[in-house]
C-alpha positions as CSV (number, residue, x, y, z in Angstrom):
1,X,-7.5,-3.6,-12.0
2,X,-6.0,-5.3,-8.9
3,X,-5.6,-9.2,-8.2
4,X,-5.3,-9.3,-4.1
5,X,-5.0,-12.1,-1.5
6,X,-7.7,-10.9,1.4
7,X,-7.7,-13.7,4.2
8,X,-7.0,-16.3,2.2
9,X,-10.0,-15.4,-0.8
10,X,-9.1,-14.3,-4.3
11,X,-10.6,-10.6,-5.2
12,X,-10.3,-9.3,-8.3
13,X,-11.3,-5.1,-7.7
14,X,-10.4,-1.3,-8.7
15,X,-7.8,-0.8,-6.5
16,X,-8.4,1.6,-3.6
17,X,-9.2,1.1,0.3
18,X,-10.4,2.4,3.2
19,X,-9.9,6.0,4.4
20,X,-8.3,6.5,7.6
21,X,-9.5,8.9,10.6
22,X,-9.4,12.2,9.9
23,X,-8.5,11.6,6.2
24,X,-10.9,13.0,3.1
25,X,-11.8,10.7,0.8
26,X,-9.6,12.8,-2.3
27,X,-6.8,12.2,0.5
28,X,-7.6,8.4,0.7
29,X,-7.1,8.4,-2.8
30,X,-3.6,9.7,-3.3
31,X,-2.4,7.6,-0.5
32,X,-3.5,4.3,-1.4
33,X,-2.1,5.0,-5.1
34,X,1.2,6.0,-3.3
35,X,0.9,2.4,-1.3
36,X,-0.3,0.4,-3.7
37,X,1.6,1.5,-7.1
38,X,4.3,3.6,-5.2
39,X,3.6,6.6,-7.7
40,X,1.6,9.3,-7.3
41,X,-1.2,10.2,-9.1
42,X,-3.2,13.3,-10.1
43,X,-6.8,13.3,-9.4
44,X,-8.8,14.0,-12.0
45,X,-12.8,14.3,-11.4
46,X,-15.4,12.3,-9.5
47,X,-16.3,9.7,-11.5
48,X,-19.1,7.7,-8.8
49,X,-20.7,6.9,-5.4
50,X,-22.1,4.4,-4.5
51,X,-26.2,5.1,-4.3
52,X,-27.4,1.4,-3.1
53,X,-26.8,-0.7,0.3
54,X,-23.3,-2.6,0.2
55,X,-22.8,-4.9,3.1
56,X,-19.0,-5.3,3.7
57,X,-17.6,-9.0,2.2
58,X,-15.4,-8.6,5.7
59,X,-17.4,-7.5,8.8
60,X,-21.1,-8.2,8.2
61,X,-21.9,-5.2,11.0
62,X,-20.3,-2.8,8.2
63,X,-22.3,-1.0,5.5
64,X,-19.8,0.1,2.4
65,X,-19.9,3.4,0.7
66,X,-17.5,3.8,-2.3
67,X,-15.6,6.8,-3.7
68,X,-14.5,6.3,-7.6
69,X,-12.2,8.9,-8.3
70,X,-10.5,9.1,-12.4
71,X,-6.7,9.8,-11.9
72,X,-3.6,9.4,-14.3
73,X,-0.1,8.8,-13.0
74,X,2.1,12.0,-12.3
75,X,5.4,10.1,-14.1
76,X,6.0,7.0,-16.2
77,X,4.6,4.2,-14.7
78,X,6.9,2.1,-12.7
79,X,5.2,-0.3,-11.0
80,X,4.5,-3.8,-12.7
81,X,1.4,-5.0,-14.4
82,X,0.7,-8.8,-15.8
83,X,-1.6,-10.2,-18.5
84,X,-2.7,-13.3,-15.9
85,X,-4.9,-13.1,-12.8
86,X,-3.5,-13.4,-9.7
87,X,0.6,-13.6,-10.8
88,X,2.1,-13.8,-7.7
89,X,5.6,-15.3,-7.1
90,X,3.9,-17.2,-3.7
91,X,0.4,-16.7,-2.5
92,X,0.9,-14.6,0.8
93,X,-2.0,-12.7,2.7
94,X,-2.7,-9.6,1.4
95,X,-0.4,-10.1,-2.2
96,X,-1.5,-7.8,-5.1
97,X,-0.9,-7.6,-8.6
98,X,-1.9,-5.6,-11.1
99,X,-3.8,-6.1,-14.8
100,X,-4.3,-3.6,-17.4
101,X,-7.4,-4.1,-19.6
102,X,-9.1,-2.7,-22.9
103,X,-12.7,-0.8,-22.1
104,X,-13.8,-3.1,-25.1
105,X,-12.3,-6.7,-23.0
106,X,-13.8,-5.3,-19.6
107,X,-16.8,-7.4,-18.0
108,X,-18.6,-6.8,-14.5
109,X,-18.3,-10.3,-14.2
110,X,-14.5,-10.8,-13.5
111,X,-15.0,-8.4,-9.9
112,X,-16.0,-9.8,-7.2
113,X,-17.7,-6.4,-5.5
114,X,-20.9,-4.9,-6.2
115,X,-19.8,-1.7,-6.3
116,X,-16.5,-2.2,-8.8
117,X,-19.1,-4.4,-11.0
118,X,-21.4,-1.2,-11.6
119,X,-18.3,1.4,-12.1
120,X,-17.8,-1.3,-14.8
121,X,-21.2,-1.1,-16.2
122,X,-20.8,2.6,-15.9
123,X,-17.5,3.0,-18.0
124,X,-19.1,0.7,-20.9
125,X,-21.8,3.5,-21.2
126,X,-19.0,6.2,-22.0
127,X,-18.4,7.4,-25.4
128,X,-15.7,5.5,-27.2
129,X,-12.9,7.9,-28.4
């Protein structure tokens, strides 16, 4: 999960944003994992859409739709992760840090978004292995 600074408010969410013009959303995927973690990643199936009404938590004249893809990194991970919420050095705009959690630890309650809080609930309904 990612820890982000957005206009001053905390967020805790999947990481991910918006796709550009002219961009799919598979696309949108790859690049923001290249931006955020600075690896690339290897998509590998659809895992959700959003099906219910999402206003945006930024621009209340914007409606959200949100593509969950599963991936797994295409090398060793390089980029760093942190057991605490929000570890940042100095609270900037637009900081992010990243937390690794068990399936078993994960709750809907530590996101902030609607839609990251039902890919949660979703994931809990998958078959342990």
């Amino acid at each position: 999960m990612a820890d982000e600074l957005i206009g001053g408010r905390e967020f805790t969410k999947f990481p991910g944003g918006d796709i550009e013009f002219s961009e799919g959303s598979a696309d949108a995927a790859w690049r923001e994992a290249m931006e955020e973690f600075g690896q690339e990643i290897e998509l590998t199936g659809h895992f959700y859409t959003t099906d219910f009404f999402i206003l945006s938590a930024f621009r209340d004249t914007d409606q959200i739709i949100s593509i969950y893809y599963t991936a797994i990194l295409k090398a060793k991970q390089v980029f760093l992760t942190t057991e605490r919420p929000f570890d940042f050095k100095q609270k900037e705009k637009n900081k992010e840090s990243f937390r690794g959690m068990c399936l078993a630890e994960l709750s809907a309650d530590i996101f902030q978004f609607p839609d990251d809080k039902e890919v949660v609930m979703l994931l809990k309904k998958l078959p342990q292995v």
